[in-house]
C-alpha positions, 0 to 999 in steps of 0.5 A: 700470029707468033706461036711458040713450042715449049722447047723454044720457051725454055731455051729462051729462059736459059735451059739449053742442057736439059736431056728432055728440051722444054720439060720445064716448060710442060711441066709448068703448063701441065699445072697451069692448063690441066684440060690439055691431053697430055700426049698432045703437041702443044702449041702457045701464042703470045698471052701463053708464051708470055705467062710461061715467061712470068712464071717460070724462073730462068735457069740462069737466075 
């Protein structure tokens, strides 16, 4: 099983100059997973990884 970190998701869509890697990303997944403590690492397999992928818009887009 492949598991990916929010930092590695949002490089992959493009943010690579942000001051905080990955804030995108959980910023998304604070609304998307709510029930998640917010000072806990969070760790996404594929289904996760691939609905920040659909939701997410690209930095480059």
């Amino acid at each position: 099983m492949t598991i990916y970190a929010p930092r590695d998701l949002a490089r992959e869509l493009g943010y690579t100059d942000e001051a905080r890697p990955g804030l995108v990303v959980r910023e998304y997944l604070r609304e998307r997973y709510p029930e998640h403590p917010r000072h806990q690492r969070r760790v996404l397999d594929e289904q996760q990884a691939d609905d920040v992928r659909a939701k997410v818009p690209r930095a480059d887009a």
